[in-house]
C-alpha positions in Angstrom: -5.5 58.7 -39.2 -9.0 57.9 -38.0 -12.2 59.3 -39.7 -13.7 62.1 -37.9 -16.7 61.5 -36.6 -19.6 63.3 -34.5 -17.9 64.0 -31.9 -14.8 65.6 -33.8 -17.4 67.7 -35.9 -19.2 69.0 -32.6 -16.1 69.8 -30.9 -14.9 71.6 -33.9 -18.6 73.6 -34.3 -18.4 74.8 -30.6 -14.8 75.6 -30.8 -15.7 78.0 -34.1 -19.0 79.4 -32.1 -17.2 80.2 -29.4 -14.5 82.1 -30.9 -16.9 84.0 -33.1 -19.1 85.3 -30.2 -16.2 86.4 -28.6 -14.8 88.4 -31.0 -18.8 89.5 -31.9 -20.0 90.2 -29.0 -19.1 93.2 -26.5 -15.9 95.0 -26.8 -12.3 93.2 -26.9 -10.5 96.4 -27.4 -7.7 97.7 -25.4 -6.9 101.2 -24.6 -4.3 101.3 -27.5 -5.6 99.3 -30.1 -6.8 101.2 -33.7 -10.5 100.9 -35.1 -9.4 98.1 -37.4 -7.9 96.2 -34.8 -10.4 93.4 -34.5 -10.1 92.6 -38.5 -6.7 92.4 -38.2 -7.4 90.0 -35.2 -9.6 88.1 -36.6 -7.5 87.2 -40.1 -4.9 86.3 -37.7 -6.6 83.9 -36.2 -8.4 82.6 -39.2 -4.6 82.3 -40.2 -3.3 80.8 -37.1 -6.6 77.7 -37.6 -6.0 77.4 -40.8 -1.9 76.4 -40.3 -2.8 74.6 -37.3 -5.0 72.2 -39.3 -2.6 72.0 -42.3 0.5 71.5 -39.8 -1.3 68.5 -38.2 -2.4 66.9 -40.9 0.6 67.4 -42.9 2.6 65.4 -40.1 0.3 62.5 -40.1 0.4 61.8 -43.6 4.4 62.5 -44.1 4.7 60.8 -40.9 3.0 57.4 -42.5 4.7 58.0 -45.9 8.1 58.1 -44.2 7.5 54.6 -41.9 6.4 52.8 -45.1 9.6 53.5 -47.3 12.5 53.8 -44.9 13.3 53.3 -41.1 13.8 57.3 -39.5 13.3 58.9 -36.7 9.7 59.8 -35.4 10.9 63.3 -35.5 12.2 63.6 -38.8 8.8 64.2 -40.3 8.1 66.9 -37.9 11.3 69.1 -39.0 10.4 68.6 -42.2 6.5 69.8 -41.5 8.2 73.0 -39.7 11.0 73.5 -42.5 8.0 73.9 -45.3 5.7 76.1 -43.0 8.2 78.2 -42.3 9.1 78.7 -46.0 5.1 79.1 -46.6 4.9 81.6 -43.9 8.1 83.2 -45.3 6.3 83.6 -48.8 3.1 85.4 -47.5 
């Protein structure tokens, strides 16, 4: 896996602004949605980043642990990535 760099960090910064001044600014609310609605929107997708980056990372490292020891196939470290989050996600 490659260091981040500036580019990676300022991506990551605009991505994270503009997420936030959507859900900030103006309203997002449909005609049936509750007055709590946008916390429960926003921990979902503070939930959804926050898998995202552990999946990907996850894979890259088990994916360079697997090719050192033993010869498998480039998608066995990606069942075993989803088999784990989906027991993590099963826990919560």
């Amino acid at each position: 896996m490659l260091p981040a760099g500036p580019k990676d960090y300022l991506n990551a910064a605009l991505i994270t602004l503009g997420c936030t001044l959507f859900l900030m600014t103006g309203s997002v609310k449909s005609r049936h949605a509750s007055s709590d609605s946008s916390v429960f929107g926003l921990m979902l997708m503070l939930g959804y980043l926050g898998f995202d980056g552990f999946t990907s990372t996850f894979q890259d490292k088990l994916f360079k642990v697997r090719v050192r020891c033993c010869a498998c196939s480039p998608l066995a470290p990606r069942r075993a990535t989803n088999r784990r989050c989906r027991t993590l996600a099963n826990c919560l």
